[in-house]
PyMOL Python script that loads the backbone (N, CA, C, O; Angstrom):
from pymol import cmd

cmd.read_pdbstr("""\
ATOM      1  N   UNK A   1     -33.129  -0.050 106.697  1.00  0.00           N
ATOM      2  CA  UNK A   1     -33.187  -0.204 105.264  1.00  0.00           C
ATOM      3  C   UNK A   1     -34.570  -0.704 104.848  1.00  0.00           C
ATOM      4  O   UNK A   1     -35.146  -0.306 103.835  1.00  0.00           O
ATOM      5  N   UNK A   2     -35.095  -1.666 105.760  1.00  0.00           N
ATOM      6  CA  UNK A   2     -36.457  -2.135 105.021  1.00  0.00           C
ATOM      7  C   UNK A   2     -37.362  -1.176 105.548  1.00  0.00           C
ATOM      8  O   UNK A   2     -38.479  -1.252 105.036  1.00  0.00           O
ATOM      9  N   UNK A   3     -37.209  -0.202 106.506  1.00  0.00           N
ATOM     10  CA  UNK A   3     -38.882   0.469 106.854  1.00  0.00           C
ATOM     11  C   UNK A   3     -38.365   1.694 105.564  1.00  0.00           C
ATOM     12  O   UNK A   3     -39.218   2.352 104.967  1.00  0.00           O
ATOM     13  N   UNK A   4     -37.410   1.794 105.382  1.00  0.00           N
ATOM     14  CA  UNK A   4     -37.143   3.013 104.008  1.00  0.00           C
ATOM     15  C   UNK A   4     -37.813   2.521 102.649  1.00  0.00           C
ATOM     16  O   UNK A   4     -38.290   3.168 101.716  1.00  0.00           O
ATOM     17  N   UNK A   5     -37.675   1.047 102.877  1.00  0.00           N
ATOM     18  CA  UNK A   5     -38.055   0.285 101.428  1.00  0.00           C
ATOM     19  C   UNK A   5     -39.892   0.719 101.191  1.00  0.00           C
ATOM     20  O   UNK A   5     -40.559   1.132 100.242  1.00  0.00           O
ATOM     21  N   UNK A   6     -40.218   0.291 102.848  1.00  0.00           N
ATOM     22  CA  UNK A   6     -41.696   0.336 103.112  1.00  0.00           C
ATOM     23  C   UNK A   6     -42.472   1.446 103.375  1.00  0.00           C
ATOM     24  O   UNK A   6     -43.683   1.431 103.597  1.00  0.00           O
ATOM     25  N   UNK A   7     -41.546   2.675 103.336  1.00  0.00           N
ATOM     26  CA  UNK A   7     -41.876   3.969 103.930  1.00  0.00           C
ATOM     27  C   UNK A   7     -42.497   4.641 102.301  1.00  0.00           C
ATOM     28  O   UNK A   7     -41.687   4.680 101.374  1.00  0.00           O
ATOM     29  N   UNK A   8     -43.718   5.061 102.104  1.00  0.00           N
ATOM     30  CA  UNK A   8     -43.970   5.734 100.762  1.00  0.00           C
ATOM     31  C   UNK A   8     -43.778   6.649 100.769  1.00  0.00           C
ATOM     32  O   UNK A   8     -43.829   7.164  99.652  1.00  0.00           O
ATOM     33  N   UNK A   9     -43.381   7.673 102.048  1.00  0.00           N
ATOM     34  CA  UNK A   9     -43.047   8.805 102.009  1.00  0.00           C
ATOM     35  C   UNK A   9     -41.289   9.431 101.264  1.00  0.00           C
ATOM     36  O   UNK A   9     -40.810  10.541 101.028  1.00  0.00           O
ATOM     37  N   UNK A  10     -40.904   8.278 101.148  1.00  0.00           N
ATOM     38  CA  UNK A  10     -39.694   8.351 100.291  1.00  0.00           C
ATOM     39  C   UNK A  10     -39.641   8.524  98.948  1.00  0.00           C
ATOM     40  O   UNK A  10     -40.627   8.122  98.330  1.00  0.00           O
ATOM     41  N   UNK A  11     -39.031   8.861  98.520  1.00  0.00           N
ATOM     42  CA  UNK A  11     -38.619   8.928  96.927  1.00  0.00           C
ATOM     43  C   UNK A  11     -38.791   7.915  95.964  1.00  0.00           C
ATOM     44  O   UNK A  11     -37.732   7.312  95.788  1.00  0.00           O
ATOM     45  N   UNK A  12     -39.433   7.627  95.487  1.00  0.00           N
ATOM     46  CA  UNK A  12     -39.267   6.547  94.436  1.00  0.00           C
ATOM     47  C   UNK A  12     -38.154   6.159  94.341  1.00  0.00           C
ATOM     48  O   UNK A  12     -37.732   5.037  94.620  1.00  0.00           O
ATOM     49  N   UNK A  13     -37.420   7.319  93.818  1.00  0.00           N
ATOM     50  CA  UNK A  13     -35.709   6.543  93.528  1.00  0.00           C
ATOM     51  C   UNK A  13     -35.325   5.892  95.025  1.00  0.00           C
ATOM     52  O   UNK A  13     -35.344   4.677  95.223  1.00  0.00           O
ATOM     53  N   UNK A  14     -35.091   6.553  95.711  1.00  0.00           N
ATOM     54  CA  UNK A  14     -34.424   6.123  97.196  1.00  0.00           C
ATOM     55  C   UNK A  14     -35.149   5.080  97.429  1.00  0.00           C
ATOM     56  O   UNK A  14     -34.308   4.253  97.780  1.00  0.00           O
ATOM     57  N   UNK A  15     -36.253   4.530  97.468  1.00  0.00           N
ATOM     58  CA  UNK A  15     -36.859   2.993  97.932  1.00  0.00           C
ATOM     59  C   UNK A  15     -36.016   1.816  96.743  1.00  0.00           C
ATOM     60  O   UNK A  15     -35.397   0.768  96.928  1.00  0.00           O
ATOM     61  N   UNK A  16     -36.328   2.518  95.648  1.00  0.00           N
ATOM     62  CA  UNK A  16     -35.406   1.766  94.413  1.00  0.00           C
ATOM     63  C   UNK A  16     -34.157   1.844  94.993  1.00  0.00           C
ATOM     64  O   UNK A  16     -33.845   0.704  95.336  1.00  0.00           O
ATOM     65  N   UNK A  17     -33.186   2.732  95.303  1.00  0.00           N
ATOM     66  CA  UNK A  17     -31.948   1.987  95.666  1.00  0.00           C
ATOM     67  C   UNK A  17     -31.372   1.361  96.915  1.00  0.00           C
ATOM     68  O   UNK A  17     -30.253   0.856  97.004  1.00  0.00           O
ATOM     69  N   UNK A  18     -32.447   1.477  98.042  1.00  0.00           N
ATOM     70  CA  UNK A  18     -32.747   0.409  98.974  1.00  0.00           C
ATOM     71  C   UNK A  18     -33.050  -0.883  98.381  1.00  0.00           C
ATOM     72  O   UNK A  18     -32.400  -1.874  98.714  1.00  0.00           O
ATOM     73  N   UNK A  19     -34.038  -0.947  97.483  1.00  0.00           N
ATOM     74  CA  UNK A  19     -34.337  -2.335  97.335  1.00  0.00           C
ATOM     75  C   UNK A  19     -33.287  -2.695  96.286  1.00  0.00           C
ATOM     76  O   UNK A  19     -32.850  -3.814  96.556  1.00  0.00           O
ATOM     77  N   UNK A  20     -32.744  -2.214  95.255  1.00  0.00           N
ATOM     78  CA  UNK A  20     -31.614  -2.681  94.602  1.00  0.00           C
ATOM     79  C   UNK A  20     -30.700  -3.156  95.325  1.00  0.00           C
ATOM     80  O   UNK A  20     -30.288  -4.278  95.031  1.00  0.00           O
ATOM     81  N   UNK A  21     -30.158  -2.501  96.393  1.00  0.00           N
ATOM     82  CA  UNK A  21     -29.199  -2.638  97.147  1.00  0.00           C
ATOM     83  C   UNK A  21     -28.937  -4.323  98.047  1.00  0.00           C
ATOM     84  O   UNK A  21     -27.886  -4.929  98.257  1.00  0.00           O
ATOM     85  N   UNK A  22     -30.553  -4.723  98.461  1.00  0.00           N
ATOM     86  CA  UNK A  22     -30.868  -5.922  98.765  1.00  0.00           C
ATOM     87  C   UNK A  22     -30.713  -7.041  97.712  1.00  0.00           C
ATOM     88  O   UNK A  22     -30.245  -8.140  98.010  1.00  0.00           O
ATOM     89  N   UNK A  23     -31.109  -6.729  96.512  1.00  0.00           N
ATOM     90  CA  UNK A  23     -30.662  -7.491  95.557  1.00  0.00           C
ATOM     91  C   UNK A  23     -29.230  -7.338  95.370  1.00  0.00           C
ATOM     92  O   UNK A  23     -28.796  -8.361  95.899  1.00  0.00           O
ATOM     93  N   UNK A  24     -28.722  -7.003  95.150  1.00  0.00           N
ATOM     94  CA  UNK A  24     -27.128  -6.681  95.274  1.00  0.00           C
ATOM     95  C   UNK A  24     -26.547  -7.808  96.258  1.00  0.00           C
ATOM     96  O   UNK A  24     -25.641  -8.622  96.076  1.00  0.00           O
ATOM     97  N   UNK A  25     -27.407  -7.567  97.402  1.00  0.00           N
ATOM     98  CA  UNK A  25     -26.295  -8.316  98.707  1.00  0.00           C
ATOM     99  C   UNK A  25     -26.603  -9.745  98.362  1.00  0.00           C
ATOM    100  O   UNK A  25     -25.848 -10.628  98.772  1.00  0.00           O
ATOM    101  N   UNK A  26     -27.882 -10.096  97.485  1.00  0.00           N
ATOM    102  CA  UNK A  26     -28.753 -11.200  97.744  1.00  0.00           C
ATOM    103  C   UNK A  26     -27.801 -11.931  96.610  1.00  0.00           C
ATOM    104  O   UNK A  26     -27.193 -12.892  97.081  1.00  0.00           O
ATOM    105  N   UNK A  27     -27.611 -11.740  95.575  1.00  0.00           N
ATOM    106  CA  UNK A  27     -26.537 -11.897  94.503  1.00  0.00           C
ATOM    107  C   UNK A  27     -25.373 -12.000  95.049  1.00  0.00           C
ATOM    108  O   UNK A  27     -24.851 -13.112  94.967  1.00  0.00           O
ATOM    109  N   UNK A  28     -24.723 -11.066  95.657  1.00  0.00           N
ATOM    110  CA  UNK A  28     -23.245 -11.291  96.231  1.00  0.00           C
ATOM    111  C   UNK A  28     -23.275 -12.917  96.966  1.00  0.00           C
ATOM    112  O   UNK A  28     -22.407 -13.768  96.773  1.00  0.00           O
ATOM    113  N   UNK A  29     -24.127 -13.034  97.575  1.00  0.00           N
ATOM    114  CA  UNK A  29     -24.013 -14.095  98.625  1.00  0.00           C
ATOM    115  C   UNK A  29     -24.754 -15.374  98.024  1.00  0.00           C
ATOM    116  O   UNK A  29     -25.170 -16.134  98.898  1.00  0.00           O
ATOM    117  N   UNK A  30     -24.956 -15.692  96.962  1.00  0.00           N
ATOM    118  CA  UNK A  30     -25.751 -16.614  96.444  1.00  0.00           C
ATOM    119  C   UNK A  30     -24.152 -17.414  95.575  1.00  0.00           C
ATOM    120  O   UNK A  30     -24.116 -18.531  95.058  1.00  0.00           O
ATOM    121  N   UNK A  31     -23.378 -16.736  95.637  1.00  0.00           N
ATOM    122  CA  UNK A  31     -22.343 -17.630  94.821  1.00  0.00           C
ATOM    123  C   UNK A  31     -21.133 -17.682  96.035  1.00  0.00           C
ATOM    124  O   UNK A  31     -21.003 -16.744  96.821  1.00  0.00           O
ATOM    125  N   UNK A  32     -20.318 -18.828  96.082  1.00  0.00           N
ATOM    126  CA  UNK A  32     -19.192 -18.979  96.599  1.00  0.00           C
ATOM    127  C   UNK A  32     -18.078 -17.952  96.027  1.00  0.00           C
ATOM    128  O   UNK A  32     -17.966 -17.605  94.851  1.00  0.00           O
ATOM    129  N   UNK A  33     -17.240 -17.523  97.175  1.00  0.00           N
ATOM    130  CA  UNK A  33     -16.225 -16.936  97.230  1.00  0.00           C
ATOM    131  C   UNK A  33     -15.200 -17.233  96.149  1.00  0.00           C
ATOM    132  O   UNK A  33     -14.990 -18.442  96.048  1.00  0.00           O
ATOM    133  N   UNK A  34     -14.569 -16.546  95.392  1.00  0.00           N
ATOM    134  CA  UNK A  34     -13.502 -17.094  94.282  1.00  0.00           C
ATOM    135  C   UNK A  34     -12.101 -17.359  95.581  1.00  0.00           C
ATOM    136  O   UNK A  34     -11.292 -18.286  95.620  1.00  0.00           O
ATOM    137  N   UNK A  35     -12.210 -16.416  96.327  1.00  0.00           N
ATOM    138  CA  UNK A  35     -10.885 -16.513  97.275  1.00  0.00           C
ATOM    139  C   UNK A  35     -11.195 -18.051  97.731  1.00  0.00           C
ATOM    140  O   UNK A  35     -12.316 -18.498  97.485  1.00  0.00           O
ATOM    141  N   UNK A  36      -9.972 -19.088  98.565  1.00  0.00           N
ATOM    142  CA  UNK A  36     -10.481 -19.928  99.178  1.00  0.00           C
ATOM    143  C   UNK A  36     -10.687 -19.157 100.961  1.00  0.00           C
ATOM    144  O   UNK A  36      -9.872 -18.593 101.690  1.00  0.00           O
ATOM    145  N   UNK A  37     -11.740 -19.391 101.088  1.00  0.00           N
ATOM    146  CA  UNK A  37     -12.702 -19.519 101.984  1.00  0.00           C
ATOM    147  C   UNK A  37     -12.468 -20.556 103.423  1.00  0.00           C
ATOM    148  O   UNK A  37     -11.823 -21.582 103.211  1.00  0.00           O
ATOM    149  N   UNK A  38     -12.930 -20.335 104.755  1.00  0.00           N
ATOM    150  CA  UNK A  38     -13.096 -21.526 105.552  1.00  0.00           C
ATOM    151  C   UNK A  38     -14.512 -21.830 105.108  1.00  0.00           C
ATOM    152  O   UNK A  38     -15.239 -21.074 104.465  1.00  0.00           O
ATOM    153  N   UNK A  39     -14.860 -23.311 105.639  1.00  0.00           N
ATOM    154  CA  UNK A  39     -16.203 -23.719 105.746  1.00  0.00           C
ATOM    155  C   UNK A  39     -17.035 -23.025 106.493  1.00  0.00           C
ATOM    156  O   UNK A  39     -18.172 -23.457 106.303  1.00  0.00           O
ATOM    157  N   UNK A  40     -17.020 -21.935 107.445  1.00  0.00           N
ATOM    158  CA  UNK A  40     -17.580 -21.740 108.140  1.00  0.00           C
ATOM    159  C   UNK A  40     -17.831 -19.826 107.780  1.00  0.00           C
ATOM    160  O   UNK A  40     -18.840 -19.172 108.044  1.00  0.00           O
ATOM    161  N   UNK A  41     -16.624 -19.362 107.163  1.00  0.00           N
ATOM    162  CA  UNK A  41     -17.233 -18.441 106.227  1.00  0.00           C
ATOM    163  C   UNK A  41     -18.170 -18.710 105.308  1.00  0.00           C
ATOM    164  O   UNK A  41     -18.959 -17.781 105.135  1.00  0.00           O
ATOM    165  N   UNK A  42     -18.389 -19.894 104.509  1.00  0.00           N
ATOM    166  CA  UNK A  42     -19.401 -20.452 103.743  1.00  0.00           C
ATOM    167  C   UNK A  42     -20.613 -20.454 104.437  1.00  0.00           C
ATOM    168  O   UNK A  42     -21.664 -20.089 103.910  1.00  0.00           O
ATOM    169  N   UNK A  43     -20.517 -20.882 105.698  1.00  0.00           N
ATOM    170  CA  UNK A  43     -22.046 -20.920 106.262  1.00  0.00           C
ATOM    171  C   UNK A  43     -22.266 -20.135 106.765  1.00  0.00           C
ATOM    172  O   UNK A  43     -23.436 -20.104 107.147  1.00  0.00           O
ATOM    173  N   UNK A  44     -21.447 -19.030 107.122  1.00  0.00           N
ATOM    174  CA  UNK A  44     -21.951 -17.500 107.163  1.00  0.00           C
ATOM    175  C   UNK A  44     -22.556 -16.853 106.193  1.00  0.00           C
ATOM    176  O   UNK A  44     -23.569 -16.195 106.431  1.00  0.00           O
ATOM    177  N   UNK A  45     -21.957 -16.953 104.785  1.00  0.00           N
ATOM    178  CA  UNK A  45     -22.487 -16.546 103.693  1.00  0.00           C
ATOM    179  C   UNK A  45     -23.831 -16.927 103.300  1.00  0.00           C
ATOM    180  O   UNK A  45     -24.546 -16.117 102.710  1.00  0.00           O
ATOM    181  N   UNK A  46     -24.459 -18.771 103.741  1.00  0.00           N
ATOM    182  CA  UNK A  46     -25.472 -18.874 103.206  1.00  0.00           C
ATOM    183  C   UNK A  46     -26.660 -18.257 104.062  1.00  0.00           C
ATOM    184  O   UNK A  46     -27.632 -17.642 103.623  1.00  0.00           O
ATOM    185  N   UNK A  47     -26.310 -18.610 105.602  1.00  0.00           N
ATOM    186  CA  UNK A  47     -27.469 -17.888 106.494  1.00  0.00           C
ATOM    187  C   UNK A  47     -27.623 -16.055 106.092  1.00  0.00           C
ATOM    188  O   UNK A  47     -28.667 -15.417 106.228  1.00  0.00           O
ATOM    189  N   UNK A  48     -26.586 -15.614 105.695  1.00  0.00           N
ATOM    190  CA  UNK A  48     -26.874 -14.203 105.008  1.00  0.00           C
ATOM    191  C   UNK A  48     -28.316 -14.400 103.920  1.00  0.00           C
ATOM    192  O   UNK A  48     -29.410 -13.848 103.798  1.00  0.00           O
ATOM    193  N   UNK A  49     -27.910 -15.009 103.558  1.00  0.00           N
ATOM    194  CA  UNK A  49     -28.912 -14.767 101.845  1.00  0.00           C
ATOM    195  C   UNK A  49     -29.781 -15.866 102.593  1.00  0.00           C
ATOM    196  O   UNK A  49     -30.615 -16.289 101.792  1.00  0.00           O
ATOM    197  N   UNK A  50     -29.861 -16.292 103.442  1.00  0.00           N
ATOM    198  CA  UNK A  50     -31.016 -17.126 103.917  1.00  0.00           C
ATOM    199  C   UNK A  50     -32.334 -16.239 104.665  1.00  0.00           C
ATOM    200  O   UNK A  50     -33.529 -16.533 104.719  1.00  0.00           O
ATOM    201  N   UNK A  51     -31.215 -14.433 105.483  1.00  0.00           N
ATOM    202  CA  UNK A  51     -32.024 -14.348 105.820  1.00  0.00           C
ATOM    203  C   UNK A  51     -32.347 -12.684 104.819  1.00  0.00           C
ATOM    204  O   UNK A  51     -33.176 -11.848 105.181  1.00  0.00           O
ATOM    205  N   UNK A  52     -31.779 -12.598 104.009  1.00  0.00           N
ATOM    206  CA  UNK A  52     -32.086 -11.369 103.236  1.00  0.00           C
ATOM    207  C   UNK A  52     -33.450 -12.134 101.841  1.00  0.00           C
ATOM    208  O   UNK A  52     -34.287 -11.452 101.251  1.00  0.00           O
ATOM    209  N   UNK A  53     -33.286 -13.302 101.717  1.00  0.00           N
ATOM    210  CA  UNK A  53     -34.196 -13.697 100.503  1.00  0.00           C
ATOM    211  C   UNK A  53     -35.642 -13.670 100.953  1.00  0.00           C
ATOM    212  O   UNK A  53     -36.466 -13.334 100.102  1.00  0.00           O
ATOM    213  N   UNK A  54     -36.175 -14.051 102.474  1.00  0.00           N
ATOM    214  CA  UNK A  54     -37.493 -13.875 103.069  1.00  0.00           C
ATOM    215  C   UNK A  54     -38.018 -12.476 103.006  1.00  0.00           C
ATOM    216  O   UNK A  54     -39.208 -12.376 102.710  1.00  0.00           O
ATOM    217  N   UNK A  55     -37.361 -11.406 103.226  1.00  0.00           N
ATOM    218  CA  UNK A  55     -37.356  -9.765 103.208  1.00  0.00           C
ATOM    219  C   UNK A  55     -37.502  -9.463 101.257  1.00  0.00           C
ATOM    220  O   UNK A  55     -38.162  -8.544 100.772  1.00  0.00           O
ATOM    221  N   UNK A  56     -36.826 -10.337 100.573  1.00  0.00           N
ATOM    222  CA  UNK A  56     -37.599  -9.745  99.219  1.00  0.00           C
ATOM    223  C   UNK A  56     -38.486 -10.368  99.070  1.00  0.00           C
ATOM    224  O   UNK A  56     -39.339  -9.588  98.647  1.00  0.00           O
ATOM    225  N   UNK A  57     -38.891 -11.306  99.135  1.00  0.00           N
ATOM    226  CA  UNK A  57     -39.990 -12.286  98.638  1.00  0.00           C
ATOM    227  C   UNK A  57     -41.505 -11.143  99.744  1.00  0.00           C
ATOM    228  O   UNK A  57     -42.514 -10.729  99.173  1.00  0.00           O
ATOM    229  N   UNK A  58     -41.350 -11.003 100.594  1.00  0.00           N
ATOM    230  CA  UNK A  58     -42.037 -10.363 101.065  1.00  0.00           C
ATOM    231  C   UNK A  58     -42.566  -8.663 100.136  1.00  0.00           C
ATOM    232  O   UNK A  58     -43.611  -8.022 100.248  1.00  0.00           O
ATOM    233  N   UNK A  59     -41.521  -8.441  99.406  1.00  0.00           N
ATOM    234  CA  UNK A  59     -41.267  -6.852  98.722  1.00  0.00           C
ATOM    235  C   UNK A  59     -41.779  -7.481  97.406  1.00  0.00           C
ATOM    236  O   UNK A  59     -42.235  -6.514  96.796  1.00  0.00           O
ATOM    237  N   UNK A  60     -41.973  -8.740  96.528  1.00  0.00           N
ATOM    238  CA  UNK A  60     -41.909  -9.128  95.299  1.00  0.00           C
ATOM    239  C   UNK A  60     -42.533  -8.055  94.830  1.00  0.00           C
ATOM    240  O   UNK A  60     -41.763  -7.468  94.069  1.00  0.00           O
ATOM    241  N   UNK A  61     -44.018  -7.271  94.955  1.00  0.00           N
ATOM    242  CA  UNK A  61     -44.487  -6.200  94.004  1.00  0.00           C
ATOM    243  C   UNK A  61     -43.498  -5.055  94.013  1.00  0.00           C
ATOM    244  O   UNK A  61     -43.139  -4.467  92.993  1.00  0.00           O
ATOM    245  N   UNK A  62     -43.100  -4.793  95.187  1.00  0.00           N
ATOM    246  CA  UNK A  62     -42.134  -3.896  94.737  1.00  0.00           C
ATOM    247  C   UNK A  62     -41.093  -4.008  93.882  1.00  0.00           C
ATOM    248  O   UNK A  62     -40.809  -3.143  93.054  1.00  0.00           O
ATOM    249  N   UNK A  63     -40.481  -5.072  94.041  1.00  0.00           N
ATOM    250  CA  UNK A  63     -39.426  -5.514  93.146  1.00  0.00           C
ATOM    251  C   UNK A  63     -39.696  -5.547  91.997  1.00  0.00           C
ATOM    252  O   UNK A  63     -38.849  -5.065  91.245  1.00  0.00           O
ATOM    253  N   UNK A  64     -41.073  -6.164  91.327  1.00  0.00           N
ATOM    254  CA  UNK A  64     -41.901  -6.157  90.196  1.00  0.00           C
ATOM    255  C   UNK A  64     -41.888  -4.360  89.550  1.00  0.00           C
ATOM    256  O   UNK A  64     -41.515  -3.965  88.445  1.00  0.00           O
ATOM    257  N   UNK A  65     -42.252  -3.835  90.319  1.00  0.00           N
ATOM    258  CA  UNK A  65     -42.375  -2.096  89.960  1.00  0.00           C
ATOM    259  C   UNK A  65     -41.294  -1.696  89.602  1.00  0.00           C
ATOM    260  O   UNK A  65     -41.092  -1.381  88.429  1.00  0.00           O
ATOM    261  N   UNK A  66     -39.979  -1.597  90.938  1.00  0.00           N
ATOM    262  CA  UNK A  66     -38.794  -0.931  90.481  1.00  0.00           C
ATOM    263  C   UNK A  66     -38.022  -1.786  89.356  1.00  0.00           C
ATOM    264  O   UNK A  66     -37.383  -1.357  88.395  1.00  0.00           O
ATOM    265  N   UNK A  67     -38.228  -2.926  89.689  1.00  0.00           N
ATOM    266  CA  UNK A  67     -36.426  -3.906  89.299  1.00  0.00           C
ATOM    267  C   UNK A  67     -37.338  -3.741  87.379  1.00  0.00           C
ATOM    268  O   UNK A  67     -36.824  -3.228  86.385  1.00  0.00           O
ATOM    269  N   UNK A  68     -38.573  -4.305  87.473  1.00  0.00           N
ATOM    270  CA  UNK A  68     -39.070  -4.351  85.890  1.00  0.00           C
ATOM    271  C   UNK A  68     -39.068  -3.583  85.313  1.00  0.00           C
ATOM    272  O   UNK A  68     -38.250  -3.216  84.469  1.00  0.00           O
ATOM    273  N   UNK A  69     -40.701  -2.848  85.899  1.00  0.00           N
ATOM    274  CA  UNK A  69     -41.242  -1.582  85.133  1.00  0.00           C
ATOM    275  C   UNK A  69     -40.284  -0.813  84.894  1.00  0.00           C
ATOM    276  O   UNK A  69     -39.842  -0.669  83.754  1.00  0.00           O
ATOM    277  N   UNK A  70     -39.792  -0.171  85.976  1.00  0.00           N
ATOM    278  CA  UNK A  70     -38.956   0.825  85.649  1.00  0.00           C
ATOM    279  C   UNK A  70     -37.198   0.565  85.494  1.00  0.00           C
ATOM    280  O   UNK A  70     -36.394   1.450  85.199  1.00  0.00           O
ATOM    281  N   UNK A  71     -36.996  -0.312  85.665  1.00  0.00           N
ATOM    282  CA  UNK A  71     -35.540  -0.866  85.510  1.00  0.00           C
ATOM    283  C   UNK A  71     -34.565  -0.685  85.915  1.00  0.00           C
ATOM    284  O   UNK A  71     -33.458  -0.587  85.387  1.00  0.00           O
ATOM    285  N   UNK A  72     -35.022  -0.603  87.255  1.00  0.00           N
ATOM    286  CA  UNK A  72     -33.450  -0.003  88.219  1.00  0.00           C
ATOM    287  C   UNK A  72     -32.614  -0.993  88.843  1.00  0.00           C
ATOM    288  O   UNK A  72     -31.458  -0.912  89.259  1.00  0.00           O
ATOM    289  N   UNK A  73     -33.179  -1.647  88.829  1.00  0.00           N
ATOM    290  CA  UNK A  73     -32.313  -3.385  88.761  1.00  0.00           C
ATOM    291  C   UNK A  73     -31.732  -3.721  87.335  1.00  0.00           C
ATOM    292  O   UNK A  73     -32.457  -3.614  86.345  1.00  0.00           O
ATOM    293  N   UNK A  74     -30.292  -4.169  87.227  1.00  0.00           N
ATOM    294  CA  UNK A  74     -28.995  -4.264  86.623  1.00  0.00           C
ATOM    295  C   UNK A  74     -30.080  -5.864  85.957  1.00  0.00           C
ATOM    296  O   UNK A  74     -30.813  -6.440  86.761  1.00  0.00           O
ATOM    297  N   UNK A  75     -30.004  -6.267  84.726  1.00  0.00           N
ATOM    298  CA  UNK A  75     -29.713  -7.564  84.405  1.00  0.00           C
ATOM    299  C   UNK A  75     -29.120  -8.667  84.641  1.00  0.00           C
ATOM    300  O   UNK A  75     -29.595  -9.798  84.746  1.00  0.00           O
ATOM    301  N   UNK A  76     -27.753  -8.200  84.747  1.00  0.00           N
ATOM    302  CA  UNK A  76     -27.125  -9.126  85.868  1.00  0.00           C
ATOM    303  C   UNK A  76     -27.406  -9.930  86.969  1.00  0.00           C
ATOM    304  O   UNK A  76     -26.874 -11.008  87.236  1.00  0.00           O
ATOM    305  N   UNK A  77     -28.407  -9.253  87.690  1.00  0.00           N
ATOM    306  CA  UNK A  77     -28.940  -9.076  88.752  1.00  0.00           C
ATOM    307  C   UNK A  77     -29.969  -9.724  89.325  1.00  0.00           C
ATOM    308  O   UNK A  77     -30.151 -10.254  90.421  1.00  0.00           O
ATOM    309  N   UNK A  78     -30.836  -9.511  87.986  1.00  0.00           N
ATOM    310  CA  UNK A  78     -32.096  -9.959  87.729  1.00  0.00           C
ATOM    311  C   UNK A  78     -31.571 -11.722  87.642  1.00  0.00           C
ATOM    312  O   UNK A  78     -31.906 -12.584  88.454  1.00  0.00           O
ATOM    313  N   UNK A  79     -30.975 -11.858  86.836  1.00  0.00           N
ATOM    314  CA  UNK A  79     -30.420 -13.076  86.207  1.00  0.00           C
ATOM    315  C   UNK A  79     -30.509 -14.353  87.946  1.00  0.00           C
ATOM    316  O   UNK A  79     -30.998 -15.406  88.355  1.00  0.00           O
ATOM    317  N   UNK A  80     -30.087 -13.800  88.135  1.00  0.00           N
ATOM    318  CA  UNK A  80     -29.448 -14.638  89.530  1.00  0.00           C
ATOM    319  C   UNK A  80     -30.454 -14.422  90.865  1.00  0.00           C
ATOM    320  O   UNK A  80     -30.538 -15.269  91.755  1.00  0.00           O
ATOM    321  N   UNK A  81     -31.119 -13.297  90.864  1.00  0.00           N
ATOM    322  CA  UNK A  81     -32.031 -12.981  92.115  1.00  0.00           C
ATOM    323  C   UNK A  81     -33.359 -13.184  91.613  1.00  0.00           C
ATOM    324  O   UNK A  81     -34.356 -13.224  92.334  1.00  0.00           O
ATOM    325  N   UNK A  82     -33.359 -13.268  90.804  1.00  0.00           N
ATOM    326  CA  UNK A  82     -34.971 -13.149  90.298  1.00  0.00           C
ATOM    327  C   UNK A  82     -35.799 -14.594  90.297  1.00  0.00           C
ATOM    328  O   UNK A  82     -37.008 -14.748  90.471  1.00  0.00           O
ATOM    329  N   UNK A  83     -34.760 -15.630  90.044  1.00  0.00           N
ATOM    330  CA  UNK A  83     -35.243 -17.255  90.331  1.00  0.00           C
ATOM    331  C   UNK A  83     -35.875 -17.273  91.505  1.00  0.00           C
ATOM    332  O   UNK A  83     -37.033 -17.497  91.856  1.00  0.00           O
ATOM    333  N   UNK A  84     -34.794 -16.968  92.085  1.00  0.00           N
ATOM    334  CA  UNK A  84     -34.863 -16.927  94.097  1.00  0.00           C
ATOM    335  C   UNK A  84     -35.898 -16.757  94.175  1.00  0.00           C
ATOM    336  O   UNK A  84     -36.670 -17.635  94.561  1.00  0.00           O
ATOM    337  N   UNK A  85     -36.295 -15.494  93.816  1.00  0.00           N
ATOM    338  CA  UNK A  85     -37.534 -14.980  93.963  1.00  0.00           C
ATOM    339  C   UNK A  85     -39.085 -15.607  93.199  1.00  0.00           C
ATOM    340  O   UNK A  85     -40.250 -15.283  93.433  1.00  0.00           O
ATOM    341  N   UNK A  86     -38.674 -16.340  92.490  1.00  0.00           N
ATOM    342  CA  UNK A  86     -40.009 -16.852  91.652  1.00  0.00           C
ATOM    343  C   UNK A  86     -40.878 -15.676  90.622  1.00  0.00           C
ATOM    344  O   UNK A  86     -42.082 -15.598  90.375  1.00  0.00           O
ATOM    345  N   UNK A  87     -39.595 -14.744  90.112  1.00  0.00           N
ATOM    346  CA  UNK A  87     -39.950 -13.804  89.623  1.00  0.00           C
ATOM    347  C   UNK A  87     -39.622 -13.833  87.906  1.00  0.00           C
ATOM    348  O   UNK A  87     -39.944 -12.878  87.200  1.00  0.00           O
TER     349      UNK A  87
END
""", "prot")
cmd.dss("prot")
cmd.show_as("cartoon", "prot")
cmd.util.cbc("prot")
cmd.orient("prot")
């Protein structure tokens, strides 16, 4: 997924819905479960987004291009991943 993100030989769109897609997971996992949960599903969940948030912060111009300029990132989305990001 990330050498597709990094690959320019791809599609504009298709790198956009690779990197959306990371935001997606990065959002899913940034909030606790509504189900009850063990503790240890919890700390599965945070090392997830612990280790997907280093992989965008690394992409930020990209993210800047697709998620802004062109707006293929949801608001929603933005809302909650975009702090993370210092974006």
């Amino acid at each position: 997924m990330l050498s597709g993100i990094d690959n320019s030989d791809f599609l504009l769109s298709k790198r956009a819905t690779l990197l959306e897609t990371l935001c997606v997971l990065l959002y899913d996992y940034s909030f606790p479960m509504e189900e009850t949960i063990t503790k240890e599903e919890e700390n599965e969940r945070e090392i997830i987004a612990l280790k997907i948030r280093p992989e965008l912060l690394k992409r930020k111009e990209k993210i800047k291009k697709l998620g802004i300029e062109y707006g293929f990132i949801d608001d929603y989305i933005k809302e909650v991943v975009f702090p993370q990001l210092d974006l």
